[in-house]
N, CA, C and O atoms as a Tinker XYZ file with bonds, in Angstrom:
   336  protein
     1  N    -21.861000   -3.998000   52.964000    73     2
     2  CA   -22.680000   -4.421000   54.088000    64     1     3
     3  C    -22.721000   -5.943000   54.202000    63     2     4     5
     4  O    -22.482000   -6.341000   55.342000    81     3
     5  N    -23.022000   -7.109000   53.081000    73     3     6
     6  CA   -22.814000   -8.178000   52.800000    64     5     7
     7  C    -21.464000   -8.307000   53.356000    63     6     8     9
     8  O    -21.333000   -9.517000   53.541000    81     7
     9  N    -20.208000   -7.611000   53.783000    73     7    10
    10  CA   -19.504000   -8.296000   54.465000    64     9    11
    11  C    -18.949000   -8.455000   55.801000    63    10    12    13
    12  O    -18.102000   -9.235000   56.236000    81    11
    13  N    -19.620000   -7.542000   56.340000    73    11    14
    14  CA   -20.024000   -7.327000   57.782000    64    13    15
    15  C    -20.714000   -8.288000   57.996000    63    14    16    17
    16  O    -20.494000   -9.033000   58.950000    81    15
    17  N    -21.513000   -8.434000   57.304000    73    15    18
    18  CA   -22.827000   -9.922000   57.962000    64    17    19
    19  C    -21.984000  -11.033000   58.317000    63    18    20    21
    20  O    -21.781000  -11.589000   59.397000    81    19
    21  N    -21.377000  -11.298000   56.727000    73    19    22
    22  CA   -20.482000  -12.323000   56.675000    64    21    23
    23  C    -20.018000  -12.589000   57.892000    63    22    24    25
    24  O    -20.496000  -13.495000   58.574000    81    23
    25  N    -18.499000  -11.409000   58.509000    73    23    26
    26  CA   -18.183000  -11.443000   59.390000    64    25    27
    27  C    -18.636000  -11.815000   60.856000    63    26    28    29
    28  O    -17.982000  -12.486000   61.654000    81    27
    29  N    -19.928000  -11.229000   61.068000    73    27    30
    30  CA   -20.746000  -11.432000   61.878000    64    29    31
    31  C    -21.389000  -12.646000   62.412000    63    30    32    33
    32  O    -21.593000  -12.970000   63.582000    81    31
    33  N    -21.712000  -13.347000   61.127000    73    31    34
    34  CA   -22.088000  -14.647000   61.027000    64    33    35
    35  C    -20.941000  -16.096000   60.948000    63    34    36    37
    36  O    -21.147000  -17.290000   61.168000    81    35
    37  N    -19.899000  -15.465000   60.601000    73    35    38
    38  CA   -18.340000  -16.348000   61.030000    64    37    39
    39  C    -18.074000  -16.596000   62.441000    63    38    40    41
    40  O    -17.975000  -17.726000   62.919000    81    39
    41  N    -17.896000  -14.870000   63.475000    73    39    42
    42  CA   -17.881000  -15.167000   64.420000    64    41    43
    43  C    -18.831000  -15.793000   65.325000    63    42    44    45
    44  O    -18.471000  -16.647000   66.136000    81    43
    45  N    -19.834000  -15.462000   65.232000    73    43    46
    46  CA   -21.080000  -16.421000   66.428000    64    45    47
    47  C    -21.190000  -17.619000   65.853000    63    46    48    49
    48  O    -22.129000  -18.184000   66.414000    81    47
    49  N    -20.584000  -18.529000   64.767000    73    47    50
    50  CA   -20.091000  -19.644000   64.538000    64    49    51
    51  C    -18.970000  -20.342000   65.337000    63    50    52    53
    52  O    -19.048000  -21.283000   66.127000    81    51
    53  N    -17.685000  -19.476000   64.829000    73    51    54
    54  CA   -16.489000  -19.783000   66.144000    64    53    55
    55  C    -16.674000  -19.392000   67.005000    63    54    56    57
    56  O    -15.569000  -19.226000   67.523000    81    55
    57  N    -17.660000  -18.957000   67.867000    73    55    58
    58  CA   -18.262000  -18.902000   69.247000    64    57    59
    59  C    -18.620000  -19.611000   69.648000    63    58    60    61
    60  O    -17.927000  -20.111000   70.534000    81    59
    61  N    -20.145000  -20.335000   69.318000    73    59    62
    62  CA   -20.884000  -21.146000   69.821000    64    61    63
    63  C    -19.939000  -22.505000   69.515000    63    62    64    65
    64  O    -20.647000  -23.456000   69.844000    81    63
    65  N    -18.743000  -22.968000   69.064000    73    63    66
    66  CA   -18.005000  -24.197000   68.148000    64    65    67
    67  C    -17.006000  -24.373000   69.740000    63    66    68    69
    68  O    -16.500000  -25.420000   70.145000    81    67
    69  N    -16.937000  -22.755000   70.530000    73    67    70
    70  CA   -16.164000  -23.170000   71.515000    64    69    71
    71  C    -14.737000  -22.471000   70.949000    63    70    72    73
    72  O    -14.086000  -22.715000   71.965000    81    71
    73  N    -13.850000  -21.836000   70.142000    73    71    74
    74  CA   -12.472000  -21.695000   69.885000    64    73    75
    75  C    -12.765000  -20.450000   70.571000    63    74    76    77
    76  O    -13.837000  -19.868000   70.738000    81    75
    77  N    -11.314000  -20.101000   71.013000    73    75    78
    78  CA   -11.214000  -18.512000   71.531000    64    77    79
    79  C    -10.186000  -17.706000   71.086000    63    78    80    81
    80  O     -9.080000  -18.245000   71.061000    81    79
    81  N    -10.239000  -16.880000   70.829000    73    79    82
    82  CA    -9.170000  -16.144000   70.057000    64    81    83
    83  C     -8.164000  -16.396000   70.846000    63    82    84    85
    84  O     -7.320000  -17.125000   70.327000    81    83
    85  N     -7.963000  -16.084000   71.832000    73    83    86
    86  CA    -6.439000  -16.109000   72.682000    64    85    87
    87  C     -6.318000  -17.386000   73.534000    63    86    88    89
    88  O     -7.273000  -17.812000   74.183000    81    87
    89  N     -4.836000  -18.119000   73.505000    73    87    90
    90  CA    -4.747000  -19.541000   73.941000    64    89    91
    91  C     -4.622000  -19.463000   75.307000    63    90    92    93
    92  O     -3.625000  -18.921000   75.783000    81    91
    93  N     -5.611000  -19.989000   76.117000    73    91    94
    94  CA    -5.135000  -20.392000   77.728000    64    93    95
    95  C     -3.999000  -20.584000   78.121000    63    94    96    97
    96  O     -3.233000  -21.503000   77.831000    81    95
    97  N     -3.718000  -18.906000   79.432000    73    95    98
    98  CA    -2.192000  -18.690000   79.780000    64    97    99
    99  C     -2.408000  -19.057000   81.095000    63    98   100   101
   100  O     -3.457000  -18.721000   81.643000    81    99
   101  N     -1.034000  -20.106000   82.050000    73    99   102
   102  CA    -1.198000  -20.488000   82.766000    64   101   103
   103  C     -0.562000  -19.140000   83.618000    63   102   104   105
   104  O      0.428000  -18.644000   83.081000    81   103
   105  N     -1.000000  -18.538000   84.811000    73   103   106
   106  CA    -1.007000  -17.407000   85.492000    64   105   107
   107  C     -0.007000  -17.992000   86.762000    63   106   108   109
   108  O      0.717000  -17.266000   87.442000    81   107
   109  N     -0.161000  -19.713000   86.940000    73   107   110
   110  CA     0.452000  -19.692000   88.357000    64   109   111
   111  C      2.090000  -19.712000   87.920000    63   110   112   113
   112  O      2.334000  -19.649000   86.715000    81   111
   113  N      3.285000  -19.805000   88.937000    73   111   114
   114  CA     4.805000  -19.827000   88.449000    64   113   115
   115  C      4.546000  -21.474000   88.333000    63   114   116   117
   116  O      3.677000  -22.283000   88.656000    81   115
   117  N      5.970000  -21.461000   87.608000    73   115   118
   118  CA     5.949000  -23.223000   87.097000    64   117   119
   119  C      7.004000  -23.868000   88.369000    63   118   120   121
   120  O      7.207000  -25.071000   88.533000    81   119
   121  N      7.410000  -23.113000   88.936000    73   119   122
   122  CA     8.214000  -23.134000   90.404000    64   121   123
   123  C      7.796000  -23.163000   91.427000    63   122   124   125
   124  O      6.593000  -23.291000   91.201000    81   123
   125  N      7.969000  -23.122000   92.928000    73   123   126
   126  CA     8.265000  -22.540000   94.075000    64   125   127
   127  C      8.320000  -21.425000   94.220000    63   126   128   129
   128  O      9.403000  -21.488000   93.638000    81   127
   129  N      8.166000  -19.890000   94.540000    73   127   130
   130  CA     8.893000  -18.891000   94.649000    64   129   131
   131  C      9.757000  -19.063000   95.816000    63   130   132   133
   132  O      9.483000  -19.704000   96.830000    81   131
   133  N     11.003000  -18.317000   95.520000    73   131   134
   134  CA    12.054000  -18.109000   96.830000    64   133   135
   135  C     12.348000  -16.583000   97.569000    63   134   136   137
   136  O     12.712000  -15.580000   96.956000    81   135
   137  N     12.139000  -16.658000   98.788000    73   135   138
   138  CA    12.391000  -15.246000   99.002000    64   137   139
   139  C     14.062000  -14.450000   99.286000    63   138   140   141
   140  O     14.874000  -14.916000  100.085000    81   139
   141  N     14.279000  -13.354000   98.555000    73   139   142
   142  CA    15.674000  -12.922000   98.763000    64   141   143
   143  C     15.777000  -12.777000  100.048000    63   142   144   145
   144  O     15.112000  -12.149000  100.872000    81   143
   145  N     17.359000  -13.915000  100.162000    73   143   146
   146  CA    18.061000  -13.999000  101.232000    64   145   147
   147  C     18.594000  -12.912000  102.054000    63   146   148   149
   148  O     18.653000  -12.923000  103.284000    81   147
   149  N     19.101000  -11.668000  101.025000    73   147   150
   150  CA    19.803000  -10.894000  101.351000    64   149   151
   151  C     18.989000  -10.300000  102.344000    63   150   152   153
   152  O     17.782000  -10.541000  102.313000    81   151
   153  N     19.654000   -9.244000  103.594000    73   151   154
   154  CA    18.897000   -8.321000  104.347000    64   153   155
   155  C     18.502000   -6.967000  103.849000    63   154   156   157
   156  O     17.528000   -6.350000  104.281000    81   155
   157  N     19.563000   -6.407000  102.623000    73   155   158
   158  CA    19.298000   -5.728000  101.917000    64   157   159
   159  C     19.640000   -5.937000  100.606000    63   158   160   161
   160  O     20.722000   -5.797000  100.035000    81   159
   161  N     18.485000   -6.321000  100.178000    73   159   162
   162  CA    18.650000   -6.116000   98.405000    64   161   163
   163  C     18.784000   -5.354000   97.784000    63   162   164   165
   164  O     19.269000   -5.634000   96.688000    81   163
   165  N     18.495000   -4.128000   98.034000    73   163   166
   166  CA    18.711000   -3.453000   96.918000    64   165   167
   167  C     20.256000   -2.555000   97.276000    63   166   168   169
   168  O     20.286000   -1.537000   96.585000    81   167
   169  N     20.932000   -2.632000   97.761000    73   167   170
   170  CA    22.005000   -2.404000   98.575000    64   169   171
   171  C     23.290000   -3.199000   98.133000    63   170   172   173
   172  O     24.368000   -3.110000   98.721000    81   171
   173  N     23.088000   -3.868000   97.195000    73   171   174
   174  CA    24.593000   -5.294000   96.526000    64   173   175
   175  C     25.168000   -4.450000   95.526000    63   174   176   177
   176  O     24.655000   -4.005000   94.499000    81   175
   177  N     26.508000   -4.277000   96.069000    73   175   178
   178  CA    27.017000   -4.083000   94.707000    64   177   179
   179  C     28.371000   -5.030000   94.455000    63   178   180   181
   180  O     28.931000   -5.808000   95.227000    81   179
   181  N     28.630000   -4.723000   93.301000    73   179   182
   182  CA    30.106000   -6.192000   92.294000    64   181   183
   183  C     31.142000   -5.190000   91.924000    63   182   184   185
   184  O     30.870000   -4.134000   91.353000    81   183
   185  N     32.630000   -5.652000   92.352000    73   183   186
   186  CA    33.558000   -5.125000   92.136000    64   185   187
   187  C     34.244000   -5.732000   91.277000    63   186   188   189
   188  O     34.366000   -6.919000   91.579000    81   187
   189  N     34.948000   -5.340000   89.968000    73   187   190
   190  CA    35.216000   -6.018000   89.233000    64   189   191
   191  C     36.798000   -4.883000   89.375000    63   190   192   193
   192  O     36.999000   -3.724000   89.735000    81   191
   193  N     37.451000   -5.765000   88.979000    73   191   194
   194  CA    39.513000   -5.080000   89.280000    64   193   195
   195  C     39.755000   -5.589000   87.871000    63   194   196   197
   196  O     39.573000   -6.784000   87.637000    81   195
   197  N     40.298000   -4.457000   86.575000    73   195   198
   198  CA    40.933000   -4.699000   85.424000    64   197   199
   199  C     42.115000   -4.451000   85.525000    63   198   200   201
   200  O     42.567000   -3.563000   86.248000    81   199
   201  N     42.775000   -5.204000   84.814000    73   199   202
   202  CA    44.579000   -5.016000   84.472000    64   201   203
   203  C     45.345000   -6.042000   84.121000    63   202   204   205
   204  O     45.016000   -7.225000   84.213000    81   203
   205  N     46.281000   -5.662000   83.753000    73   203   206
   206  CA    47.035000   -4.517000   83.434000    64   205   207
   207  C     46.866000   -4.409000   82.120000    63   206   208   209
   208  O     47.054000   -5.285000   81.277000    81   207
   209  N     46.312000   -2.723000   81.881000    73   207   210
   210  CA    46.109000   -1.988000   80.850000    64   209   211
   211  C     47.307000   -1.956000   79.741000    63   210   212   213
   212  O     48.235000   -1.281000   80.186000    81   211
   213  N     47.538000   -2.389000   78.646000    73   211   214
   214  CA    48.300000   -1.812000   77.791000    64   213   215
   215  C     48.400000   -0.968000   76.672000    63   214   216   217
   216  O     48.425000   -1.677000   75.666000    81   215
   217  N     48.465000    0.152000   76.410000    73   215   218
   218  CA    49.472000    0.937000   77.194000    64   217   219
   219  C     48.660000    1.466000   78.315000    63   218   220   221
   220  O     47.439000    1.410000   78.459000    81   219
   221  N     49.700000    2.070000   79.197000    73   219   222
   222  CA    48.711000    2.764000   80.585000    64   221   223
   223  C     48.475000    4.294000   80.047000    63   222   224   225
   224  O     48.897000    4.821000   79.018000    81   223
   225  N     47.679000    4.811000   81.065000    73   223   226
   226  CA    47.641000    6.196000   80.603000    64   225   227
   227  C     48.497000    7.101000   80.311000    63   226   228   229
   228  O     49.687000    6.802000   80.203000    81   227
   229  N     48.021000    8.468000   80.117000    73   227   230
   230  CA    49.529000    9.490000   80.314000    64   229   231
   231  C     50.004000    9.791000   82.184000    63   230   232   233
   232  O     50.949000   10.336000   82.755000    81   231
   233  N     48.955000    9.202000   82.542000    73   231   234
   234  CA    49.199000    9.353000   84.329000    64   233   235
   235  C     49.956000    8.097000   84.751000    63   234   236   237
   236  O     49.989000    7.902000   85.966000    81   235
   237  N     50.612000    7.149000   83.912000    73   235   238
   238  CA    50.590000    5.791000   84.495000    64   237   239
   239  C     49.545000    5.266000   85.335000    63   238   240   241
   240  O     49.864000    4.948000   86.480000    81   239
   241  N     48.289000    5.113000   84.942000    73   239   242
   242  CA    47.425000    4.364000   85.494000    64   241   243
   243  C     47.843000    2.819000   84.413000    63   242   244   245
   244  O     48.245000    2.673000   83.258000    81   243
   245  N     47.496000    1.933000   85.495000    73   243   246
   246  CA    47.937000    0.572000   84.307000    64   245   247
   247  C     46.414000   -0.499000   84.812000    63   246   248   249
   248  O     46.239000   -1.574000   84.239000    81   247
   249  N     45.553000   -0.072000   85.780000    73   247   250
   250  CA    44.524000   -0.861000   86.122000    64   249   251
   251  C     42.784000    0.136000   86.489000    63   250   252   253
   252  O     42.563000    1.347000   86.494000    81   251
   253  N     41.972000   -0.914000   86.718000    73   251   254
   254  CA    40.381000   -0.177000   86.520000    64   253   255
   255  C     40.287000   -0.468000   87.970000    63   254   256   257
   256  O     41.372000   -0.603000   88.535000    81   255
   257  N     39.258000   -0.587000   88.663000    73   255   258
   258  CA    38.528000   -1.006000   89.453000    64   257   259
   259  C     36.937000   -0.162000   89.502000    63   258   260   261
   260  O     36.719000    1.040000   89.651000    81   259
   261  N     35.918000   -1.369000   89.303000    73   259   262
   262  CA    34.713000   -0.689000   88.585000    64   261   263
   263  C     33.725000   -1.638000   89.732000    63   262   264   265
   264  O     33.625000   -2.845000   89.949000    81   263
   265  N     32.961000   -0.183000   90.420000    73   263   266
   266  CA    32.032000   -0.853000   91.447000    64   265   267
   267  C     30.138000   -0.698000   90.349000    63   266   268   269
   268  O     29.753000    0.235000   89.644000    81   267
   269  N     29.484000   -1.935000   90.660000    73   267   270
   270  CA    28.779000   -1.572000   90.002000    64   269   271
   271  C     27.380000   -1.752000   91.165000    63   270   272   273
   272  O     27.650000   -2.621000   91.994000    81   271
   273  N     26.123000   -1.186000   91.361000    73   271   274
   274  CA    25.204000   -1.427000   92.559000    64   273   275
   275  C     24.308000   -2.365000   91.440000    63   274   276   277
   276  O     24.163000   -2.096000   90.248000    81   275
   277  N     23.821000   -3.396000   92.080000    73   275   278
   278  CA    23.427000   -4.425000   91.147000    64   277   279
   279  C     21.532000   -3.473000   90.921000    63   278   280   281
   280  O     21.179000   -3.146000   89.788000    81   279
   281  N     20.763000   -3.240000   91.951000    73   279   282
   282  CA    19.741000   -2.860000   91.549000    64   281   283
   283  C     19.438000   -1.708000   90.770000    63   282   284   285
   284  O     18.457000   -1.782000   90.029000    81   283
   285  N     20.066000   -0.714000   90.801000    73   283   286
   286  CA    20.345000    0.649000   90.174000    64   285   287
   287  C     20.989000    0.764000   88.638000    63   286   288   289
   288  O     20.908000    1.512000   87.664000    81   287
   289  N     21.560000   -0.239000   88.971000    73   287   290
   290  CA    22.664000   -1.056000   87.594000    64   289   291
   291  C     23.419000    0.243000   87.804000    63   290   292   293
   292  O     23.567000    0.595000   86.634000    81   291
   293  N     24.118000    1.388000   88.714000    73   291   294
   294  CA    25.252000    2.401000   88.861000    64   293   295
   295  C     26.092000    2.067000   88.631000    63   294   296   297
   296  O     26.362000    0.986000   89.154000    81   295
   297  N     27.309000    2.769000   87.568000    73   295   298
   298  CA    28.682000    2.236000   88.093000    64   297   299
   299  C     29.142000    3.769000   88.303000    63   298   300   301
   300  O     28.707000    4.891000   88.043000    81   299
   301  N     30.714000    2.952000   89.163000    73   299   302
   302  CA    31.117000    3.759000   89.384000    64   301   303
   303  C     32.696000    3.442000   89.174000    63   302   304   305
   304  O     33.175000    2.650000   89.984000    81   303
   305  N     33.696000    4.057000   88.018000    73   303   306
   306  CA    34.733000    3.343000   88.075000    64   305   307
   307  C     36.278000    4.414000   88.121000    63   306   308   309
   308  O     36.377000    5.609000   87.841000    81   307
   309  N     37.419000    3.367000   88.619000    73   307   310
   310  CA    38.684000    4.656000   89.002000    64   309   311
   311  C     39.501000    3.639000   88.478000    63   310   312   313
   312  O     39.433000    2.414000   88.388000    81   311
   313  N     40.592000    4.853000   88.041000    73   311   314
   314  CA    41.896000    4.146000   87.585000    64   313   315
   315  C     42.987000    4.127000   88.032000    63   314   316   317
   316  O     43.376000    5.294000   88.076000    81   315
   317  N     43.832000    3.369000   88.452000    73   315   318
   318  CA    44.810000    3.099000   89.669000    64   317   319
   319  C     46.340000    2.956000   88.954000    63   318   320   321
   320  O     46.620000    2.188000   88.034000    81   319
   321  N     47.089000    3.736000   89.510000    73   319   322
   322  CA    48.785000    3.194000   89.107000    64   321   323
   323  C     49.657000    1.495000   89.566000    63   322   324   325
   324  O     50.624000    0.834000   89.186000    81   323
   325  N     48.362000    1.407000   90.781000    73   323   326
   326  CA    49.452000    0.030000   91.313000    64   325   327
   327  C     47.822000   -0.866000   92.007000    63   326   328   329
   328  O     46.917000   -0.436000   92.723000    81   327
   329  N     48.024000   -2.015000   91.471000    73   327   330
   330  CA    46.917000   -3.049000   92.043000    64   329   331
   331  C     46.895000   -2.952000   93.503000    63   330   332   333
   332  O     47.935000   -2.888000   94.160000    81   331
   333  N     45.849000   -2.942000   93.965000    73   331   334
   334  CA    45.703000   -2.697000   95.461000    64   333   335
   335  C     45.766000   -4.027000   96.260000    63   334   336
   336  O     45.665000   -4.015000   97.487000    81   335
């Protein structure tokens, strides 16, 4: 029980002294905000074209082409005999 008091009597010390357990977080951005340009955002996707594969497949595929939708993070990828 003596250390409950203790406790008790520590904190309404670092109370009334002013410290606070948790350090003042600044809430506003340290920026500007900018608004997306795009007309549709969530609608972007990145095409990325690999090759030439070595070895190619048993199909002679020798290249990738990998669509990816940037908000969804989807891919979607095919393998090609001849660079398009």
């Amino acid at each position: 029980m003596a250390d409950y008091e203790a406790l008790i009597l520590g904190l309404k010390v670092v109370t009334e002294m002013g410290v606070t357990r948790h350090a003042h977080l600044e809430l506003t951005p340290t920026q500007e905000l900018y608004y997306v340009t795009s007309p549709w955002p969530f609608s972007i996707w990145d095409l990325d074209f690999m090759g030439v594969i070595n070895p190619p497949s048993s199909e002679g595929h020798k290249f990738i082409l990998v669509a990816t939708k940037y908000y969804t993070k989807w891919v979607e990828a095919i393998s090609l005999k001849i660079a398009i």
